[in-house]
N, CA, C and O atoms as CSV, one atom per row, in Angstrom:
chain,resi,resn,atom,element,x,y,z
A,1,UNK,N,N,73.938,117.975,119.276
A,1,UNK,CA,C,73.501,117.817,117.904
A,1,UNK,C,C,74.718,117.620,117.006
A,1,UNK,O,O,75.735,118.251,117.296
A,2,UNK,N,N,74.722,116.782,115.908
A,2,UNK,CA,C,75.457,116.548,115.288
A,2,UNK,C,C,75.694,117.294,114.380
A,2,UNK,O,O,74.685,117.974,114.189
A,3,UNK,N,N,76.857,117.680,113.368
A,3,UNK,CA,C,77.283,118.632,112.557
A,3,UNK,C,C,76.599,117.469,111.432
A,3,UNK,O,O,76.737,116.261,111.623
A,4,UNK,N,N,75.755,118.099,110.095
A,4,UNK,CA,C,75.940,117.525,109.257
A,4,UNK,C,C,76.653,117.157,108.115
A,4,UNK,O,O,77.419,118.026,108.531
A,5,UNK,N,N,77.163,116.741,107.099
A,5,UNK,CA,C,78.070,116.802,106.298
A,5,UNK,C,C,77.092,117.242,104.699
A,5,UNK,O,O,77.434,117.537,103.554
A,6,UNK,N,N,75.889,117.097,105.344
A,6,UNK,CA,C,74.656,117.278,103.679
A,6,UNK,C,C,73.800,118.368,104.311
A,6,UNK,O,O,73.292,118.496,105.425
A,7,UNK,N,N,73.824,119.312,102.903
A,7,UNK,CA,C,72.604,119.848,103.408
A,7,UNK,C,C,71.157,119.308,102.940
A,7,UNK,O,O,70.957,118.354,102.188
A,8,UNK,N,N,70.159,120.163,103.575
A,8,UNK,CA,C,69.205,119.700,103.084
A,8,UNK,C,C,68.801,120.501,101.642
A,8,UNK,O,O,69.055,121.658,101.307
A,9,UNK,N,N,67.916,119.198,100.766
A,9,UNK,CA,C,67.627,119.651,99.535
A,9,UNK,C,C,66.889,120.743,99.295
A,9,UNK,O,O,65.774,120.485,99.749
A,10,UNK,N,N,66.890,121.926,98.788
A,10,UNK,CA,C,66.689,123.122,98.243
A,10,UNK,C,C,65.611,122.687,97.001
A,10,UNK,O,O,65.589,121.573,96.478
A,11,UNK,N,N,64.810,123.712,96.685
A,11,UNK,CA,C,64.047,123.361,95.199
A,11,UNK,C,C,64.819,123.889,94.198
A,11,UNK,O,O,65.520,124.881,93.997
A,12,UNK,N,N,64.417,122.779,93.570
A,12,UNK,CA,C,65.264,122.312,92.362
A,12,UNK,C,C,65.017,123.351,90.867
A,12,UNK,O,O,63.963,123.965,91.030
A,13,UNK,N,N,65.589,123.666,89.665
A,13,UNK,CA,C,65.074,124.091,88.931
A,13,UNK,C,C,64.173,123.700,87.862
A,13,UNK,O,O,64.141,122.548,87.430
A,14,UNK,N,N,63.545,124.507,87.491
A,14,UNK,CA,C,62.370,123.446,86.423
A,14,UNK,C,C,63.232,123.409,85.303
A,14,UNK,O,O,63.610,124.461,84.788
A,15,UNK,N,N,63.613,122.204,84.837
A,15,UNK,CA,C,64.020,121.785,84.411
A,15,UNK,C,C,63.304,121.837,82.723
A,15,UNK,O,O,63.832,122.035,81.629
A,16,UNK,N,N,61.951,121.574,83.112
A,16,UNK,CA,C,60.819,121.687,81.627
A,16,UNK,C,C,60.932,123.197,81.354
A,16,UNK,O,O,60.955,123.492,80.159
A,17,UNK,N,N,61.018,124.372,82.378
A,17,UNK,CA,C,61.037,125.486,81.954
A,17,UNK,C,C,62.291,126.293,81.524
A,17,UNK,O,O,62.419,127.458,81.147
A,18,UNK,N,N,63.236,125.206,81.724
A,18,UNK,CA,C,64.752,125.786,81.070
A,18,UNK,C,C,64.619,124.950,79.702
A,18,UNK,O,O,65.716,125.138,79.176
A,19,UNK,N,N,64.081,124.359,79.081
A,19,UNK,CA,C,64.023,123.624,77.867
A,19,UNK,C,C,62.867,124.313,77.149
A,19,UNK,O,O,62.996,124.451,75.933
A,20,UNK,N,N,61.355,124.926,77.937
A,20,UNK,CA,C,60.789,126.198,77.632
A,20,UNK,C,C,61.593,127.154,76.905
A,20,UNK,O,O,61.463,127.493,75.729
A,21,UNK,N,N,62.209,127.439,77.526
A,21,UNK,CA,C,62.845,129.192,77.516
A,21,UNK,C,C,64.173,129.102,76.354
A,21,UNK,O,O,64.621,129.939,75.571
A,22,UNK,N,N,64.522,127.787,76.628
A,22,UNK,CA,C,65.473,127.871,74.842
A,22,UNK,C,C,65.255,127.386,73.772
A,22,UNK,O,O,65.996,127.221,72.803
A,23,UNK,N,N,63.779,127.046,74.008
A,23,UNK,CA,C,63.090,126.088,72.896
A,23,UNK,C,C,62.681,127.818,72.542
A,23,UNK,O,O,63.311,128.236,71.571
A,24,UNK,N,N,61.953,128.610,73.037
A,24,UNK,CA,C,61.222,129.812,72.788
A,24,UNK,C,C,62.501,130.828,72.610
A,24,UNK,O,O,62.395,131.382,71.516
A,25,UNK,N,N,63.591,131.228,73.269
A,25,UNK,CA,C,64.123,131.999,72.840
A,25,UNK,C,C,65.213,131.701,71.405
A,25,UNK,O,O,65.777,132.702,70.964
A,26,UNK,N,N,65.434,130.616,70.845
A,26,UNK,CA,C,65.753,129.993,69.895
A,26,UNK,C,C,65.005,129.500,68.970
A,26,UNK,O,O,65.140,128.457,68.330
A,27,UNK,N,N,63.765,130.741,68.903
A,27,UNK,CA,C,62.542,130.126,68.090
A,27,UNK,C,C,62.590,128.446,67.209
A,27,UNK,O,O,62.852,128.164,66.040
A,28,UNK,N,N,62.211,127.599,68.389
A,28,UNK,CA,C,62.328,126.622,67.346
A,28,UNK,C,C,60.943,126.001,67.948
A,28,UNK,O,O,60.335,126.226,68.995
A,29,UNK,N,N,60.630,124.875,66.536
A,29,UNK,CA,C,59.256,124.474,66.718
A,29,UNK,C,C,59.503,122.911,67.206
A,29,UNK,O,O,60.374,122.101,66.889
A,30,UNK,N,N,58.531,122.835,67.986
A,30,UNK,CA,C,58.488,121.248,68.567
A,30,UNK,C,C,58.095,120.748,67.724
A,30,UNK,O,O,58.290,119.752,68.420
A,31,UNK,N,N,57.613,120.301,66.650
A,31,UNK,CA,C,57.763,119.507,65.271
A,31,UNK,C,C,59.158,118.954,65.254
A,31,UNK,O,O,59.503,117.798,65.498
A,32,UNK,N,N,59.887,119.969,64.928
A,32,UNK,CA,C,61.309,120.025,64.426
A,32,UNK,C,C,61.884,118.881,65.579
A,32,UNK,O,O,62.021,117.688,65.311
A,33,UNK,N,N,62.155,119.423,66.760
A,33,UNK,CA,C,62.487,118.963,67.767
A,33,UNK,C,C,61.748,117.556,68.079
A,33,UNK,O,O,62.494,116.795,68.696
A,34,UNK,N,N,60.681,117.114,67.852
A,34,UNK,CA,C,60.461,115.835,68.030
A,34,UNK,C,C,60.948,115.102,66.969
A,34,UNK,O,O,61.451,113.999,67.186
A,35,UNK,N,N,60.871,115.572,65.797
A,35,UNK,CA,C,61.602,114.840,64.776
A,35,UNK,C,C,62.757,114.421,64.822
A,35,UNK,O,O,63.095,113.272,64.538
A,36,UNK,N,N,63.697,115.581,65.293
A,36,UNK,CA,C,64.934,114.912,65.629
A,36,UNK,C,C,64.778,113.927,66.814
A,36,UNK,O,O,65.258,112.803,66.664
A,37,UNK,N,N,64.143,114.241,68.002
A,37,UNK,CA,C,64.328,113.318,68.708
A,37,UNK,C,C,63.550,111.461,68.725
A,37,UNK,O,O,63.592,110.572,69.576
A,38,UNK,N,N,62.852,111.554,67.223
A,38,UNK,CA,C,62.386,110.557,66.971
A,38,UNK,C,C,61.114,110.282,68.300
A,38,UNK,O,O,60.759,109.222,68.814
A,39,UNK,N,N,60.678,111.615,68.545
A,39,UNK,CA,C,58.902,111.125,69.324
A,39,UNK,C,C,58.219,111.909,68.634
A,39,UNK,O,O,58.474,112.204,67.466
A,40,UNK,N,N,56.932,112.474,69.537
A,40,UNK,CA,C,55.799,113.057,69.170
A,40,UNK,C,C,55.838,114.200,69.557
A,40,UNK,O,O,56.648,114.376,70.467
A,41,UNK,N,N,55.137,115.302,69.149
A,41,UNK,CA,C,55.040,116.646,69.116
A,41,UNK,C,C,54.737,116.370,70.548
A,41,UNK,O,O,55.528,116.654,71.447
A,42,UNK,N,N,53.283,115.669,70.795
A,42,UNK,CA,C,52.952,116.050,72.482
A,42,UNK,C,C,54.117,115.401,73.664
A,42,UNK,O,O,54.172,115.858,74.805
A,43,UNK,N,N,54.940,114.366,73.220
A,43,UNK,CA,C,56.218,114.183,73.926
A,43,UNK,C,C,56.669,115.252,74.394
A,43,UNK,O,O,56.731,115.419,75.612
A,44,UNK,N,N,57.103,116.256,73.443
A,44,UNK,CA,C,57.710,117.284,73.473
A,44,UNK,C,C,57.329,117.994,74.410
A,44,UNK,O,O,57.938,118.172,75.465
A,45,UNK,N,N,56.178,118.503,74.063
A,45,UNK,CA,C,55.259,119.692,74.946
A,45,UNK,C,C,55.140,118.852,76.212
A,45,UNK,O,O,55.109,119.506,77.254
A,46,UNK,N,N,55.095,118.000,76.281
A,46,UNK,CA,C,55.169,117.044,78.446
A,46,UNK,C,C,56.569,117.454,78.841
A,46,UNK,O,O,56.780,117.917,79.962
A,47,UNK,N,N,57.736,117.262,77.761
A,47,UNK,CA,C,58.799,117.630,78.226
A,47,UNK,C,C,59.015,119.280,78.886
A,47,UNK,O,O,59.751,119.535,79.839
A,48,UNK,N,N,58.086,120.410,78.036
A,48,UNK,CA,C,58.610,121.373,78.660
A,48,UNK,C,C,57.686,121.763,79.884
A,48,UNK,O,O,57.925,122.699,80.648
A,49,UNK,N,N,56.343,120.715,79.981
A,49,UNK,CA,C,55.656,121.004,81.108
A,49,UNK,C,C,56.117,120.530,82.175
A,49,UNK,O,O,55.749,120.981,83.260
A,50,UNK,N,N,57.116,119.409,82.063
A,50,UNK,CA,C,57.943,118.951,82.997
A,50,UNK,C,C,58.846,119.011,84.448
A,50,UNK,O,O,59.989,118.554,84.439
A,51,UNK,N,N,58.222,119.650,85.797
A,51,UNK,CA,C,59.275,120.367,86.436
A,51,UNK,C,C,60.667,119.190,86.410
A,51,UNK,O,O,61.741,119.661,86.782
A,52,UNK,N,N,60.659,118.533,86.220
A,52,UNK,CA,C,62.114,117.179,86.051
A,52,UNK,C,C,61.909,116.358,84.920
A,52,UNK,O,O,60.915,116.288,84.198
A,53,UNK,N,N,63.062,115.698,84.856
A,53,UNK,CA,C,62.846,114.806,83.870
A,53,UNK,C,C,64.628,114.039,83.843
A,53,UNK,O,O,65.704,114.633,83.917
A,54,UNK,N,N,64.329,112.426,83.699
A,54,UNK,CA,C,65.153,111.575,83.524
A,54,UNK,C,C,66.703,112.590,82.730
A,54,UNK,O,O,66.808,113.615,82.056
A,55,UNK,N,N,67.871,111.338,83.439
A,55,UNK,CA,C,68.748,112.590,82.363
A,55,UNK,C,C,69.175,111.724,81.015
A,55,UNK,O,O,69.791,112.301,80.118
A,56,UNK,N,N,68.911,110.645,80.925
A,56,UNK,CA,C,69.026,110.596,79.707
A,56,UNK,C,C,67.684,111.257,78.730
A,56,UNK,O,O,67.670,110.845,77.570
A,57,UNK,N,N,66.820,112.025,79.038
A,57,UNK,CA,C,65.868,112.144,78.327
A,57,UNK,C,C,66.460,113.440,77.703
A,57,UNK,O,O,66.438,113.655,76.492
A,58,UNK,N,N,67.373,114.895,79.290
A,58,UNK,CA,C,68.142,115.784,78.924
A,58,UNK,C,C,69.057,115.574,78.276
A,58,UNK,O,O,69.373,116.497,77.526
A,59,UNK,N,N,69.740,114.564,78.245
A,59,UNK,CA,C,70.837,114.225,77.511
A,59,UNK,C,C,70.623,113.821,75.961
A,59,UNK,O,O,71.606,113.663,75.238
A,60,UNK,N,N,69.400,113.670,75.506
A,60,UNK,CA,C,68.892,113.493,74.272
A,60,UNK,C,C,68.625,115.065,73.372
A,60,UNK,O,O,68.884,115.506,72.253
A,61,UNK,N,N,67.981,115.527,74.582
A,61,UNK,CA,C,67.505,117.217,74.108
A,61,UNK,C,C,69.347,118.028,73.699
A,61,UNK,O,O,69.800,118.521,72.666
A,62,UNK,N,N,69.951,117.809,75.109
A,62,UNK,CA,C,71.046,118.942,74.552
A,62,UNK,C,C,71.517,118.094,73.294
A,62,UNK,O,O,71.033,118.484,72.232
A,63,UNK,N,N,72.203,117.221,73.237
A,63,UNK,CA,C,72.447,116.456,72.022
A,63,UNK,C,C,71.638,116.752,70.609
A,63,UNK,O,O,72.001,116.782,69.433
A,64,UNK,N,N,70.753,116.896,71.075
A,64,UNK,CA,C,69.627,117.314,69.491
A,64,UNK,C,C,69.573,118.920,69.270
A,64,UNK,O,O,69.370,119.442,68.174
A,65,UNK,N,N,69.739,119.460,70.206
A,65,UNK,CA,C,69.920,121.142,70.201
A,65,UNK,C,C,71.248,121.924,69.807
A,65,UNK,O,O,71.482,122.958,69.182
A,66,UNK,N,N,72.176,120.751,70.597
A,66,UNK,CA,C,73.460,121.305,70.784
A,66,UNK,C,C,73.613,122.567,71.565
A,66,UNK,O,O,74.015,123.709,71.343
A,67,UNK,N,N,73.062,121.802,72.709
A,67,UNK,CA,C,72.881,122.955,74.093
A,67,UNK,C,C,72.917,122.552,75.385
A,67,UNK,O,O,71.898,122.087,75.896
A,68,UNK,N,N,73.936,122.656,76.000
A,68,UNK,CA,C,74.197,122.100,76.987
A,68,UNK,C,C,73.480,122.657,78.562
A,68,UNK,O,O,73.708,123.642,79.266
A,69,UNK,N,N,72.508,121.474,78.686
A,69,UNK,CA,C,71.571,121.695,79.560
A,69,UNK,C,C,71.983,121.670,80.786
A,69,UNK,O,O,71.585,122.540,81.561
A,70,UNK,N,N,73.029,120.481,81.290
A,70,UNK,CA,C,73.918,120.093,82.083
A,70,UNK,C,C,74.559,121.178,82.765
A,70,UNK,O,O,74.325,121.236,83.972
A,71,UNK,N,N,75.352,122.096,82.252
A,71,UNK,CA,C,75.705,123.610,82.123
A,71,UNK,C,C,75.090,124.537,83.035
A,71,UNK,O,O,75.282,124.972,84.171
A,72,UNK,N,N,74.298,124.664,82.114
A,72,UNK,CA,C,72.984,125.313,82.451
A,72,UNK,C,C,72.791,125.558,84.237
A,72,UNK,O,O,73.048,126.544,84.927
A,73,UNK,N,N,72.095,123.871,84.690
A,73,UNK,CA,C,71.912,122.971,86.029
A,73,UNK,C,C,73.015,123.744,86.639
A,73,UNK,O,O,72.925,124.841,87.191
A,74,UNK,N,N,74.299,122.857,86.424
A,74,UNK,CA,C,75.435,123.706,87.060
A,74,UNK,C,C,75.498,124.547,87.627
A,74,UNK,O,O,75.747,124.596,88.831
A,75,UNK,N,N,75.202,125.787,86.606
A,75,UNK,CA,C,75.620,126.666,87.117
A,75,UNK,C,C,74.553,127.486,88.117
A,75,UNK,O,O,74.741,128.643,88.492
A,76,UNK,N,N,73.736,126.905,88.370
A,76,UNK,CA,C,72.418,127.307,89.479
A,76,UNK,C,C,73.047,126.578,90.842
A,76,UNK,O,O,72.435,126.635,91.909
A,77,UNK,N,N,73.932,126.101,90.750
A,77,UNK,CA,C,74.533,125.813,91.953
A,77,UNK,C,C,75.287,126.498,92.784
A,77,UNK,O,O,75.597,127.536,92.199
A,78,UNK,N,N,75.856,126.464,94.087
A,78,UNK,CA,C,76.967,127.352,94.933
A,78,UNK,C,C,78.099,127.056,94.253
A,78,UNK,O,O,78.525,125.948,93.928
A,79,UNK,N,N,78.650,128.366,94.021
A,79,UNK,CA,C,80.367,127.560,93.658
A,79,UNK,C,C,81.151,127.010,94.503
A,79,UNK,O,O,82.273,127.101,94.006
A,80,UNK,N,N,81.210,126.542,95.395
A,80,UNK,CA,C,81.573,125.893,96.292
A,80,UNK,C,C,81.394,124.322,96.317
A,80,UNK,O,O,82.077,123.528,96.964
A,81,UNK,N,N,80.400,124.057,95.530
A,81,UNK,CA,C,80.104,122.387,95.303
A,81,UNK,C,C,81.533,121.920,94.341
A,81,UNK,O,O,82.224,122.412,93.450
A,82,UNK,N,N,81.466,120.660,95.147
A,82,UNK,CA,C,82.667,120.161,94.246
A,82,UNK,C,C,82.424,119.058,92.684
A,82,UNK,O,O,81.320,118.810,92.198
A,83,UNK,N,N,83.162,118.776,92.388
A,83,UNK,CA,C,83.262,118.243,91.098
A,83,UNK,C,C,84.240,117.404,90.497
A,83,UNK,O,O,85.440,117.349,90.768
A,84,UNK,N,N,83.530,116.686,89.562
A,84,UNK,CA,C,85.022,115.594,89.071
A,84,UNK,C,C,85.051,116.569,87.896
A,84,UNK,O,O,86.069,116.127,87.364
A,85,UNK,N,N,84.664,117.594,87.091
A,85,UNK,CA,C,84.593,117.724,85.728
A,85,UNK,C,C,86.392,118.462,85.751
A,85,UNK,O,O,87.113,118.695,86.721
A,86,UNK,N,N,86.551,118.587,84.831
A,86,UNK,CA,C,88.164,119.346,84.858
A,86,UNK,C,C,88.275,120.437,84.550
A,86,UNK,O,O,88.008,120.678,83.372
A,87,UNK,N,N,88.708,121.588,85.431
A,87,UNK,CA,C,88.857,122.807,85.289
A,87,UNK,C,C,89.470,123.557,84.157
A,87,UNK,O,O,90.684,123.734,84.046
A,88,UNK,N,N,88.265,124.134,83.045
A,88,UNK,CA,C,88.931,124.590,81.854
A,88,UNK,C,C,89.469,125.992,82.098
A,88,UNK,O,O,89.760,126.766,81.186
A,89,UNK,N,N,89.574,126.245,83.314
A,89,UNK,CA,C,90.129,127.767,83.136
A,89,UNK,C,C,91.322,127.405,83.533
A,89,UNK,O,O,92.132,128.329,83.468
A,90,UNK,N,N,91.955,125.899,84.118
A,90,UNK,CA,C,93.678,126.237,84.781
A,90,UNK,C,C,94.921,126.810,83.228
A,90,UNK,O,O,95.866,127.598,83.279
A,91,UNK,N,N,94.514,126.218,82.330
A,91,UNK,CA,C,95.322,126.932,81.500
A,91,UNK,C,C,95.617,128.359,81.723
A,91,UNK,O,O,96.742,128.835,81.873
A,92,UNK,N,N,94.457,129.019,81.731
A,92,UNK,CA,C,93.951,130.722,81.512
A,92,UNK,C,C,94.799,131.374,83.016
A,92,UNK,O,O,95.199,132.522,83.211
A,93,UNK,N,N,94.879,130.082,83.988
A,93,UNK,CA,C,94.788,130.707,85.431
A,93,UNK,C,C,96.263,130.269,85.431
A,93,UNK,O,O,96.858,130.710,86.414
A,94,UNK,N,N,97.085,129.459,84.533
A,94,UNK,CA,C,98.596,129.152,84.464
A,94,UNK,C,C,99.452,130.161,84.065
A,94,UNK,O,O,100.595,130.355,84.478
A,95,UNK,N,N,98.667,130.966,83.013
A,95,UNK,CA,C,99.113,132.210,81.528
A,95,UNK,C,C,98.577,133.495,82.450
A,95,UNK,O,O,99.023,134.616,82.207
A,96,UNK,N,N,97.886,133.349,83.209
A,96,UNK,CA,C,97.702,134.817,83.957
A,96,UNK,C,C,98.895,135.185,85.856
A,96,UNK,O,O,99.144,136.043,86.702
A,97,UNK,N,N,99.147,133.947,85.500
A,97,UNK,CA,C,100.263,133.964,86.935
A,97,UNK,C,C,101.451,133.876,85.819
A,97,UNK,O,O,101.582,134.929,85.194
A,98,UNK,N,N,102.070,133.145,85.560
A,98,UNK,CA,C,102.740,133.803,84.438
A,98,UNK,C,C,103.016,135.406,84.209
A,98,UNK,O,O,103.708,136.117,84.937
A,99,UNK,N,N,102.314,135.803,83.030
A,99,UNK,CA,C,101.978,137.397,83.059
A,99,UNK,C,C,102.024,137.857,84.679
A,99,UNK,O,O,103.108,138.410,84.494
A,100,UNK,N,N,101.876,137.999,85.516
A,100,UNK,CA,C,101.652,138.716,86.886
A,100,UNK,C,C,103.313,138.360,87.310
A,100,UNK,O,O,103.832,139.259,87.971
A,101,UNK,N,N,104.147,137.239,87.030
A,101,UNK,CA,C,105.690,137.474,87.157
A,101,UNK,C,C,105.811,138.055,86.717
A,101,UNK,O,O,105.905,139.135,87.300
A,102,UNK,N,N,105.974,138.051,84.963
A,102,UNK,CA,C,106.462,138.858,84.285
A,102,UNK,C,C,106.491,140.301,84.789
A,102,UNK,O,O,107.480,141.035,84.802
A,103,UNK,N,N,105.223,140.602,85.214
A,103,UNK,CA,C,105.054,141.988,85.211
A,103,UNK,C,C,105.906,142.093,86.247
A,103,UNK,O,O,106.482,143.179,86.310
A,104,UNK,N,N,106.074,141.580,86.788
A,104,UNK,CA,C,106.875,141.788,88.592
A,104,UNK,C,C,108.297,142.216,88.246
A,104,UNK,O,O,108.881,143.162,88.774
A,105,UNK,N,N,108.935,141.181,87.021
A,105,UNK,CA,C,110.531,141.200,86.715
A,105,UNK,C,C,110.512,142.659,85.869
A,105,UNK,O,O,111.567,143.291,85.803
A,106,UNK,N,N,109.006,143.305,85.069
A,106,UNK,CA,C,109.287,144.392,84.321
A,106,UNK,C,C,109.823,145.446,84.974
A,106,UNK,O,O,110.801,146.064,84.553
A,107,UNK,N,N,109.005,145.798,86.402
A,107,UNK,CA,C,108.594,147.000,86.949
A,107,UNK,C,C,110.236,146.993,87.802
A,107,UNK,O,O,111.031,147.930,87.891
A,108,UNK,N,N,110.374,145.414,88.417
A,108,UNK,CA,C,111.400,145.730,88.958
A,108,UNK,C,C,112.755,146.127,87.592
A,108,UNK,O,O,113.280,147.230,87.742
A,109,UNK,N,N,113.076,145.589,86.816
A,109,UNK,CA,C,113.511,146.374,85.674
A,109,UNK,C,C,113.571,147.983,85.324
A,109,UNK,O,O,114.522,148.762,85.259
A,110,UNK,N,N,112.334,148.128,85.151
A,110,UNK,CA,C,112.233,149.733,85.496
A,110,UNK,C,C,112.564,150.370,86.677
A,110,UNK,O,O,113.229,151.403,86.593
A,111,UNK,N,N,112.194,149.910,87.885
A,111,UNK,CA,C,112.771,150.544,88.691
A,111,UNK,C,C,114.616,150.774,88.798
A,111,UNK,O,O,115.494,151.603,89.039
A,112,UNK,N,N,114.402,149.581,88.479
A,112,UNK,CA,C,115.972,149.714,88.638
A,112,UNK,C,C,117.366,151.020,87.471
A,112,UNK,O,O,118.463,151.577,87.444
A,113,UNK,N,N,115.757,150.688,86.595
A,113,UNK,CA,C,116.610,151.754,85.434
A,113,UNK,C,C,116.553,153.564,85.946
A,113,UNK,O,O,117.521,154.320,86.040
A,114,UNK,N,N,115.179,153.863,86.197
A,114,UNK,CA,C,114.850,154.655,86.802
A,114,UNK,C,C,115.929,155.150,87.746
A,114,UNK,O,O,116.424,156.271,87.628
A,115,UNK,N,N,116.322,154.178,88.798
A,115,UNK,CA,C,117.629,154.838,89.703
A,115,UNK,C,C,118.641,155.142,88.926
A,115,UNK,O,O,119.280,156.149,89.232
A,116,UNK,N,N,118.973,154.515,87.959
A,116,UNK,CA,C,120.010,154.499,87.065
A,116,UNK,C,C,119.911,155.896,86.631
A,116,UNK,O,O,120.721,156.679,87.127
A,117,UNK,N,N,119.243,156.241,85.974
A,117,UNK,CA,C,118.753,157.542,84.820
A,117,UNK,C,C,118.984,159.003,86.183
A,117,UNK,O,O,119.459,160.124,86.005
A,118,UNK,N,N,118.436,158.385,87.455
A,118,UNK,CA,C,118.626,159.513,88.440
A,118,UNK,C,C,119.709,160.063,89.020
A,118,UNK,O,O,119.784,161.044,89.759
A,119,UNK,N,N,121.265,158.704,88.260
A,119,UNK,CA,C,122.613,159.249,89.130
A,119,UNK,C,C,122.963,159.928,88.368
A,119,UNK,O,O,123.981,160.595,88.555
């Protein structure tokens, strides 16, 4: 048997019920929300009955919400999947190795004073 390189597809998230749940926990009214998105109230409401939906259709919603749905998806994934997006933590992960020398040159510093203070 052959090793595969894919797994097989897993179920997916509802997609209509993550646009549910921040449409409802961000009390906002699908009026509002179709307005901005230039459709119809019942547009709307198909959208959150939706288990999928096109991504430019998501890409209209976070854009009109200013909520990144994309994100969201993401992060229901293994961290282990790879990615073209660019890692916003290497700064954080540059400044924390950094700091972790530093600390290295302190202690050895202290130690060294420490013997000092003991002759």
């Amino acid at each position: 048997m052959k090793n595969k390189k894919y797994k097989a597809a897993t179920n997916a998230p509802n997609v209509g019920q993550l646009l549910k749940n921040h449409i409802h926990k961000h009390r906002l009214r699908r009026g509002v929300l179709a307005g901005l998105l230039g459709r119809s109230y019942s547009t709307v409401y198909n959208y959150q009955e939706s288990p999928s939906m096109q991504t430019h259709i998501l890409w209209e919603l976070s854009t009109a919400l200013t909520h990144n749905f994309f994100m969201d998806l993401a992060a229901q994934l293994p961290a282990d999947f790879t990615t073209n997006a660019p890692d916003v933590t290497l700064p954080f992960q540059e400044r924390i190795a950094a700091l972790e020398e530093e600390a290295k040159l302190m202690n050895a510093k202290m130690e060294t004073l420490v013997a000092v203070m003991k002759k």
